[in-house]
N, C-alpha and C positions, 0 to 999 in steps of 0.2 A: 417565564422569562429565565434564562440561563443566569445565574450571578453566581461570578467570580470571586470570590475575597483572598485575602490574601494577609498573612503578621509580618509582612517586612522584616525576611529575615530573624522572625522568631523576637522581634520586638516589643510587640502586644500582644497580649495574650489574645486568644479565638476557642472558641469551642463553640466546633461545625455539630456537633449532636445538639447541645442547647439552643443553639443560634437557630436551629431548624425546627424546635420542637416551638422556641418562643412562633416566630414564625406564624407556624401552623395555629398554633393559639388565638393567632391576632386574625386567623383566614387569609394570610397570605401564602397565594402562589408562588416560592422561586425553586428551580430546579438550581440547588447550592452546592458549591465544592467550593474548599479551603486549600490554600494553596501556603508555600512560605517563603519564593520568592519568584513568581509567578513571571515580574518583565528581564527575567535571565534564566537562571537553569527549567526552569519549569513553562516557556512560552510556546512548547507545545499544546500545552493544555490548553492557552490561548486562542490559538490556531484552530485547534480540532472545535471548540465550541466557535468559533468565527466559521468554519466551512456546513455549522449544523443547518443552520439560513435562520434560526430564532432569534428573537430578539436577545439583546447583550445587554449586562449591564456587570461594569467592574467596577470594583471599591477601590478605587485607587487613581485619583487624579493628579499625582506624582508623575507617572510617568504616560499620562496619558495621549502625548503625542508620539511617544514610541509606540503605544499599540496601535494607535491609527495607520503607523506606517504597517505596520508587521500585517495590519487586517487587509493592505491594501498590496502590499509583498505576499500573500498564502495564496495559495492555488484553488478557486473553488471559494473563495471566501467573495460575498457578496458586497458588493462595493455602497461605501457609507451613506452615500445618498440613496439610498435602494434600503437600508437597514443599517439607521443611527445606532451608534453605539454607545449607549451610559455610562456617565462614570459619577460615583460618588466618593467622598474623604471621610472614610474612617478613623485613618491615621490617625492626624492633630486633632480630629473634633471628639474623636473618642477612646480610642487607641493609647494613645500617650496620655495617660492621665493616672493621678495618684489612686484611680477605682476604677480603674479597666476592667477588673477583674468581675465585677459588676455591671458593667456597660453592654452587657448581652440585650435588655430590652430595645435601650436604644439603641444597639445595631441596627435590631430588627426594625425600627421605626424609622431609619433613616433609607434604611433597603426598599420600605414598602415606599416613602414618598417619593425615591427615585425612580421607582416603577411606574408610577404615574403618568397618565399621555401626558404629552408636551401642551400646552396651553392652544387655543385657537389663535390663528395667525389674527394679525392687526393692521388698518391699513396702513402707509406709510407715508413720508413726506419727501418731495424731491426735491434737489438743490442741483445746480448746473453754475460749475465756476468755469469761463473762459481765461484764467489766468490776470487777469485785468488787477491790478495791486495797485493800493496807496499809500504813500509810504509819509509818513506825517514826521517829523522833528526837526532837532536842530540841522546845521548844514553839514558838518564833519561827519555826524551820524545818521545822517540820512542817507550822505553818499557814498558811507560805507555797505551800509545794507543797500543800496541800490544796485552799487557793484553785484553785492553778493547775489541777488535776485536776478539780475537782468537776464542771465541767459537759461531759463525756466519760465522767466514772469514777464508779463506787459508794465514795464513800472511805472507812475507816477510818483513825483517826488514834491511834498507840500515842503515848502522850507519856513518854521519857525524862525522871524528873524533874521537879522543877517549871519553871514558864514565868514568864515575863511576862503572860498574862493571855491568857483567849477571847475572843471576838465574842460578842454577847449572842444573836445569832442562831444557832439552829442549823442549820448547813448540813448535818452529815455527822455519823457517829457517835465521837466521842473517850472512849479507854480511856488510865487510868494507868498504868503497871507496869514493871516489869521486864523484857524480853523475856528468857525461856529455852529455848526452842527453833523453832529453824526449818527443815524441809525440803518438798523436795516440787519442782515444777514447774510450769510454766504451764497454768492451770487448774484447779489440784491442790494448793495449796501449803498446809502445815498451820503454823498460827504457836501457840506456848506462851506465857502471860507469869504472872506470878505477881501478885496485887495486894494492898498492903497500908495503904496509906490508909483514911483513914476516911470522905472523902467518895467513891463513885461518882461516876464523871464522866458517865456512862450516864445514871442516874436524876437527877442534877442539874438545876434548870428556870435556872437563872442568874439565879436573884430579888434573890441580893445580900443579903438577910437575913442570913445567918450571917455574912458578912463586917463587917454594921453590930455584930451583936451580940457578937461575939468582943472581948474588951477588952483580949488582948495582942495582936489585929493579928497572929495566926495563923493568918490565913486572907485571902489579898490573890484579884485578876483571875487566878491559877491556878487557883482553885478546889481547892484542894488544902489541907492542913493540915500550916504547918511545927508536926512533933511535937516540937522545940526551946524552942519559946517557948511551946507551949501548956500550959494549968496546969490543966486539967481541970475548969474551971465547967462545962462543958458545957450553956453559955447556945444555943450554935448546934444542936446537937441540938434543944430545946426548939423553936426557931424553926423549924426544918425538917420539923419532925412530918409535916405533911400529906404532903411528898414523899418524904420517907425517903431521903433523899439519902445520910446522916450518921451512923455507926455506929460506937462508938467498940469497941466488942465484936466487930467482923466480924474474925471468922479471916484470914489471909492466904491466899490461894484461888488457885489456879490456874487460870487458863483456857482453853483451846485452840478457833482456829475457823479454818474455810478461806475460801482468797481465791482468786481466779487471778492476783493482780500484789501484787510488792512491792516499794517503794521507800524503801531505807534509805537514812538521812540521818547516819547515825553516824561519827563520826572513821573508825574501823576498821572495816569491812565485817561482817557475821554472816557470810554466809557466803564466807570469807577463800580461795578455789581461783582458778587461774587463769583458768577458762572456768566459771561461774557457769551456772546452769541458765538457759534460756529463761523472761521473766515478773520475775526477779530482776535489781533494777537498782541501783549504790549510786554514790549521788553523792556522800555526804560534805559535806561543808561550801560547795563550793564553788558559787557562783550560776550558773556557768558550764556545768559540769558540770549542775546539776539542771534547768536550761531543755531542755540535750539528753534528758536523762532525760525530762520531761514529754510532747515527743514520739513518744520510742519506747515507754514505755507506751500513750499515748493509741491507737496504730497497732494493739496486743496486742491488741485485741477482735474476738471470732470465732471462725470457725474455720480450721485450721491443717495444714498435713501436712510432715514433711521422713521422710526418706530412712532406712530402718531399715539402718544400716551394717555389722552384722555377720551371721555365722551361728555359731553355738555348737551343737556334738556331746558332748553330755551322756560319750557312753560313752567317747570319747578324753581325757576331761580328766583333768589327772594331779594335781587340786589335791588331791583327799583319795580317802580309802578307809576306810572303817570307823572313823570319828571319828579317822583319823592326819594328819596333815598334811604335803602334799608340795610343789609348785609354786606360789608366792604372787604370780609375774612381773606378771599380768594386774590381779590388785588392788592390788601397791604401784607400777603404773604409770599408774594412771586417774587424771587429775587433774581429773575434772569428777564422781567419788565414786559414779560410775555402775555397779559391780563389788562386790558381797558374796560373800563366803564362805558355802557352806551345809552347812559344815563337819558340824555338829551336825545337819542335818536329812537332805538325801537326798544328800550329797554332791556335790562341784562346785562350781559354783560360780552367782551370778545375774547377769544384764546389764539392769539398766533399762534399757529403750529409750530413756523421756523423758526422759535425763538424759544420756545419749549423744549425744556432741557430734561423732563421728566421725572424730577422728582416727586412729584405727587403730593407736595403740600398742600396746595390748593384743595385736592379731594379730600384729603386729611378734616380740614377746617370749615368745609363746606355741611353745613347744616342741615340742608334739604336732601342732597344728594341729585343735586342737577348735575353737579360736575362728578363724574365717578372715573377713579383710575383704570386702563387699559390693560395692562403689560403687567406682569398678567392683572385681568379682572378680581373684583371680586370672591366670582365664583367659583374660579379655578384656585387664589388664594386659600379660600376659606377651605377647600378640600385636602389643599396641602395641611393646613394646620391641623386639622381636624385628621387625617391618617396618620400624620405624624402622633400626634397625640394618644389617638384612640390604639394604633399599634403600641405603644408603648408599654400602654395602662393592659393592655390585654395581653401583650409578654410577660407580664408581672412586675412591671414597673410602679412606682407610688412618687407622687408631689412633683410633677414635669415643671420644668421651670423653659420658659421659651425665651432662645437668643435672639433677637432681628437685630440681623446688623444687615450691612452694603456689600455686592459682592466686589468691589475694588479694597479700602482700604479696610471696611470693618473686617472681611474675611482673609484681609493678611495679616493683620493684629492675631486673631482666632488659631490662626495658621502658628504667626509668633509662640504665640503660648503653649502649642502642645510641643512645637519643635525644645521649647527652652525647658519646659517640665519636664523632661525627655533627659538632662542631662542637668537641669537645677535641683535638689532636693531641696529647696525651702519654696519651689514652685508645686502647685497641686497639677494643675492643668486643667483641664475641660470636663468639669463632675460628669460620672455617668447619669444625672438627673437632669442635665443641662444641653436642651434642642436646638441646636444652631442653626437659623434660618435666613438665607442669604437673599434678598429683597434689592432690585435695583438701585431704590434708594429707599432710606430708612424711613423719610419722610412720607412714602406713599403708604405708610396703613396706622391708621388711626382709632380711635374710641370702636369703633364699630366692629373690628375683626378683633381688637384685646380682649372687648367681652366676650364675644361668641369663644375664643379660644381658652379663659376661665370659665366659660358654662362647658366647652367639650372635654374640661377635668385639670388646664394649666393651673398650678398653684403659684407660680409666679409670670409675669411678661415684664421682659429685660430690653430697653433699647440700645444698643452701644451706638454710642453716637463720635465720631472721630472728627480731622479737621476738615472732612465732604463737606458739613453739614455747617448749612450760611446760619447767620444768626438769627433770623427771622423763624429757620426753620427748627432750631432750640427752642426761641419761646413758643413757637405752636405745638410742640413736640409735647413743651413742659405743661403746656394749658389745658390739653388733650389727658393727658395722665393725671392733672388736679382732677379734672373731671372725671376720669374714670376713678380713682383712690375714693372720690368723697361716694359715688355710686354704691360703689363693692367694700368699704368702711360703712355706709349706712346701712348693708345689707345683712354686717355682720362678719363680713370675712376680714380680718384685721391686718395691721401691719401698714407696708406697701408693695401692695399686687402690683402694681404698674409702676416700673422705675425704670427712668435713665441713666445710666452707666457711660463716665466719661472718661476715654484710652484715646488720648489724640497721636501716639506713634508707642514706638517697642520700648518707649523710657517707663510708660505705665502698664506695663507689664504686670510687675506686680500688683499693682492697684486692681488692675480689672481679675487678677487672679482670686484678691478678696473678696471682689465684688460677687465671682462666682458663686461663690463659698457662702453665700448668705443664708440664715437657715430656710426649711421650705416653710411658707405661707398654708396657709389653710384652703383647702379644695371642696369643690362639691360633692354627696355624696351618690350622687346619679352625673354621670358624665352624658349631655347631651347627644343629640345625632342627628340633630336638624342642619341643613345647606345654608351653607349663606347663598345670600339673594344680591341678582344686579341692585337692587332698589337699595340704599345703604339706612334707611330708615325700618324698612321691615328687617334686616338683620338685626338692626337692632331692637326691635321688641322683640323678636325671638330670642336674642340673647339675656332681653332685663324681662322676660317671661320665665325663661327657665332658671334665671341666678333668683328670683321671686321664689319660686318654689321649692328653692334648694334653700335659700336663705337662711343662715344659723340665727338671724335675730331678723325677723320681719316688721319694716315699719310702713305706714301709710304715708310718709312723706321724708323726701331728702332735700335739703337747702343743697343749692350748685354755685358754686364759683359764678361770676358773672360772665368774665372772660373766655367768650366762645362755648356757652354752653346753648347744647342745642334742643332741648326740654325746658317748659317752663308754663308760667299761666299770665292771662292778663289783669289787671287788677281794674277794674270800671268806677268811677265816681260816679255814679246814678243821676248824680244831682245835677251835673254836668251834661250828663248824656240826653242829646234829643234825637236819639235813635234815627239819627238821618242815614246812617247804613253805609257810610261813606267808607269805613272801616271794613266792609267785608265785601267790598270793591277792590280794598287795598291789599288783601291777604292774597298772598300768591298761594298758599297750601291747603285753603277751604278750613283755617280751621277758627277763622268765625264765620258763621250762617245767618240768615235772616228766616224768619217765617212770611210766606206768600197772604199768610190768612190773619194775620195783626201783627199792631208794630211790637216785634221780641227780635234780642239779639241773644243767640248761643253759641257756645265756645266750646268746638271737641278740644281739649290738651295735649291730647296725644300727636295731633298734626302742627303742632304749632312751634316752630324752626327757632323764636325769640330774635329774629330778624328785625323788627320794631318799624316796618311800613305803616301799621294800623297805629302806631304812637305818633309817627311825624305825620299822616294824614290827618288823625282828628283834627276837625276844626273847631272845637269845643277845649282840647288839650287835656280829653276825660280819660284816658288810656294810658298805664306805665306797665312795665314788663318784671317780672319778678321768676326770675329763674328755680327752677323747681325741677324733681322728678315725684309726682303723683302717684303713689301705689295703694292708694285706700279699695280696698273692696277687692284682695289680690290682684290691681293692675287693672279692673276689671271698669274705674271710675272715668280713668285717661281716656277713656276709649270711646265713653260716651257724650252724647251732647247735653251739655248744663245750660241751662236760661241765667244770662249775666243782668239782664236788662229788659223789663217790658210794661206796655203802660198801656192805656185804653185809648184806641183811635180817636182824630178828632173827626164829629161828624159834618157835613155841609152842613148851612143854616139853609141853602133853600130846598133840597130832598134826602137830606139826612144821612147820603152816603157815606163810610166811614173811609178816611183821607188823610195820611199823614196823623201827627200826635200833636197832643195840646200843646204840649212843650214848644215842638218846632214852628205850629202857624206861628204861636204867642208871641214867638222871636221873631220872627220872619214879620210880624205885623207892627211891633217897638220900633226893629228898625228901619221901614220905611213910612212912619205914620207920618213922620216930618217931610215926608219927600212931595213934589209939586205934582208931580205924576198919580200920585197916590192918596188921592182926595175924593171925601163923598162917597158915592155908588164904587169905584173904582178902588178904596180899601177896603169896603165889604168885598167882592167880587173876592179878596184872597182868602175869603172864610168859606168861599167855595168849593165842589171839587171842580176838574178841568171840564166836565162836559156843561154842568152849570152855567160856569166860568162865559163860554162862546153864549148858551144861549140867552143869558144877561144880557153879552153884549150887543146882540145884534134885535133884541125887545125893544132898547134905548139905541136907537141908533145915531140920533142926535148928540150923544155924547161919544160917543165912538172917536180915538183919539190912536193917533199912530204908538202912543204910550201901551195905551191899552191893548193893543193888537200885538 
């Protein structure tokens, strides 16, 4: 692949001999020329490697829609959908930094992960808005954005309340009410309101007549009847006859209809989340605000596609079982209300696409790994980290410290800083030890890719997290990182490996500058090379396999946070338990077992999500969950199946076959000894097994009782 680079005008420093020799170090491919200021006196160079037809990739996303034109202006130059053209940011991420001058590794590791194919495409989601708008608030503000909408938009106009008065003209359709419900998405969106006025604002013609003839002046330019001052002549009804506007008998009625756009105008938002569906827009009061509103509606019409961000495996999920409730991670962590419980129907759980706003938290907190992020996957991720890394350490780089941040605002913070170190001297900027990884949102990668990325040799992983990021997705962010700290602290590698870093715009600048700046942590001394896996459970024991054997202080056992930890064991009261099995019915992940040939219950560790289905099923209440990571016998103990529980079958009394356990007839016989049904021949009969059982019953046939049967 041809790559460009370029020092912006002799800005940063480059050295094309080192940059080439790290490079080749790490076995990377680029056919490299150094340039100094490549998109002006030097954009022949551009050019002549655009008409070569190989792939491109330039260091330089500054001016990277001037070279798109330039590639699409040169003669001979092969047009970008035929042959994308890369670019990467050296500049701010590495460039402009008080250790530029040392940032040769991580050139090269930034070069090689831009070299990388682009991820496998994903399916998508479609949306089809015919312009159809609901415009919700008071009346002064309703009819101003209505104005402004009408000739783009289909409007309806909810009116909160009474107004100051219509246009005599109708432009659009206005309804009174109350709004009571709203959901839905762009295209799609269902509005409720309740109405209970007497005049329709719908069938109204704006004659004015019932306003002349009302004589306490209960009916002004709202068209609306204050029910305060009215006294029931009901001279305005009379007047209205022809149109039937005016009902003083109309029930208070609900009515429901779809839009594809809504624009509320309300103090406080309907729908009050922090990432609002697509289509849904709330300005509030402010003039300011609703002009921008007007154009991002007006823009909604048509049609639409973004990016179906997840995958969901119905049979790993450990939300329920049999109308029990286990794992709720995924739905009290959505904050765009895209995740149902389907508790009561087929179990699991649901994922609206169109309401999926793809942050990735969900997969983040998800335990089993039913629910896995798309955009990109895991194992396109994991290769990014993993080249980025492994380049590095093989340029001669030591103690990578990895940035994820968002590529909206975390990577224009990143940007901030190398621009301001550039001309602050009490700013450092972006350490040459410091890998900035730009991730749709922060939220979509979790415990699972932090470890694999310290076993492929990161000595630290940094989340920046800014104001993107809802609150929900803080504390799962923060809970995911307890869990990993107490992992890789038990392991030996001390300090905090995994830390969040808070820059919520350019005023903490400096803050995130120190944050930078934190010494490096302690690394492995064999940097892995294994793939992450779609399955997010097997990455992880590849990764707590090889941080096990790299381990500076190896123990057989780590205590886990409770919160969201997805390792752990069951703790069984024997005493309690009548191995009814009921429990390894309830296990979505197989990791309790029964044996076919006596009653024993076995527990592998290694499968077990801490979901706690086999806690709320027990019917005994013999089962609590004690979070754990098990490493006795190098990792080698988790892996296998332990006997928690077993006793000796009970045998029939009339052919001695063995049948269930003492414990369970013994119970099963307490509590029905007292029952009417279960008298005489008829309670022995449950000391039987089932084929006894019939032919008992049909020896005595005289007793034969539809009980019995």
């Amino acid at each position: 692949m041809k790559t460009l680079i370029c020092s912006c005008n002799r800005t940063m420093p480059l050295d094309e001999a080192a940059l080439k020799r790290a490079l080749s170090q790490a076995g990377i491919e680029a056919d490299l020329s150094a340039h100094t200021v490549l998109c002006r006196r030097e954009a022949a160079a551009f050019q002549r490697a655009a008409r070569s037809g190989e792939e491109l990739l330039v260091a330089c996303t500054q001016e990277s829609r001037l070279f798109l034109e330039l590639n699409e202006a040169t003669e001979g130059a092969l047009p970008v959908a035929e042959r994308p053209i890369r670019f990467v940011n050296i500049r701010e991420t590495a460039g402009w930094s008080g250790d530029a001058a040392q940032a040769t590794p991580k050139l090269a590791a930034l070069i090689a992960a831009a070299q990388l194919p682009d991820p496998a495409p994903v399916p998508t989601v479609s949306y089809r808005s015919a312009g159809r708008c609901l415009v919700v608030g008071p009346a002064q503000a309703a009819q101003r954005a209505a104005a402004l909408l009408a000739d783009a938009l289909e409007v309806t106009v909810l009116v909160q309340g009474r107004g100051e008065g219509w246009p005599q003209r109708r432009q659009y359709v206005v309804h009174a009410g109350r709004l009571t419900g709203l959901r839905g998405w762009l295209g799609a969106f269902e509005a409720s309101w309740t109405t209970d006025n007497p005049i329709d604002l719908d069938l109204c013609t704006r004659c004015n007549a019932c306003i002349s003839a009302c004589p306490e002046g209960a009916i002004d330019f709202s068209y609306q009847v204050d029910m305060e001052r009215c006294r029931a002549h009901r001279d305005c009804v009379r007047v209205c006859e022809a149109a039937g506007a005016i009902d003083f008998q109309r029930e208070a009625t609900t009515v429901t209809e779809t839009f594809d756009l809504v624009l509320d105008l309300g103090d406080r938002p309907w729908l009050a989340m922090h990432q609002p569906p697509q289509g849904y827009v709330h300005a509030g009061p402010d003039p300011a605000r609703l002009w921008q509103a007007v154009l991002t509606l007006k823009d909604w019409v048509g049609e639409f596609e973004k990016p179906k961000f997840f995958h969901y495996k119905r049979k790993l999920c450990a939300h329920s079982r049999n109308e029990k409730l286990g794992c709720q991670a995924c739905v009290e962590v959505c904050s765009a209300r895209a995740i149902r419980s389907e508790l009561h129907d087929r179990g699991g759980i649901f994922v609206e696409p169109h309401l999926c706003v793809g942050c990735g938290a969900c997969t983040t907190v998800c335990p089993s790994g039913a629910l896995a992020y798309a955009y990109p996957d895991t194992v396109d991720q994991g290769r990014r980290l993993r080249t980025l890394i492994s380049t590095y350490l093989k340029a001669g780089g030591r103690h990578p410290a990895l940035l994820l941040h968002s590529e909206g605002a975390g990577a224009r913070l990143v940007e901030d800083l190398g621009r301001a170190a550039r001309v602050d001297p009490a700013l450092h900027g972006v350490p040459a030890r410091v890998l900035p990884v730009a991730l749709w949102h922060t939220a979509s990668v979790g415990l699972d890719l932090w470890l694999a990325a310290v076993a492929y040799g990161a000595a630290q992983v940094w989340v920046l997290l800014t104001d993107e990021e809802a609150p929900e997705y803080r504390e799962a962010l923060a809970a995911q990182a307890a869990l990993a700290n107490a992992i890789l602290n038990g392991l030996g590698f001390d300090g905090t490996p995994v830390a969040l870093i808070e820059a919520r715009d350019a005023r903490d600048l400096a803050a995130l500058d120190r944050a930078l700046r934190a010494p490096a942590g302690r690394s492995v001394r064999q940097p892995a090379t294994f793939a992450t896996q779609a399955d997010k459970r097997v990455t992880l024991d590849l990764a707590l396999d090889h941080l096990l054997a790299q381990a500076p202080q190896p123990v057989d056992e780590i205590a886990l946070p409770r919160a969201g930890a997805p390792f752990g064991t069951v703790v069984l009261d024997t005493d309690k338990c009548t191995l009814c099995l009921s429990c390894v019915g309830a296990c979505p992940e197989g990791a309790l077992v029964d044996n076919p040939e006596r009653p024993q219950l076995s527990f592998i560790e290694k499968h077990c999500v801490q979901c706690g289905l086999c806690e709320t099923t027990c019917p005994e209440g013999a089962i609590t969950l004690q979070p754990r990571l098990w490493l006795a016998d190098g990792g080698k103990a988790r892996k296998q199946a332990r006997v928690l529980h077993e006793v000796e079958p009970y045998r029939c009394v009339r052919c001695g076959k063995p049948f269930g356990t003492l414990k369970a007839v013994e119970l099963m016989i307490g509590k029905l000894a007292g029952h009417a049904a279960f008298q005489g021949p008829a309670l022995e009969r449950l000391r039987m097994c089932g084929d006894c059982r019939v032919i008992d019953l049909y020896s005595q046939p005289d007793e034969v009782r539809i009980t019995d049967l």
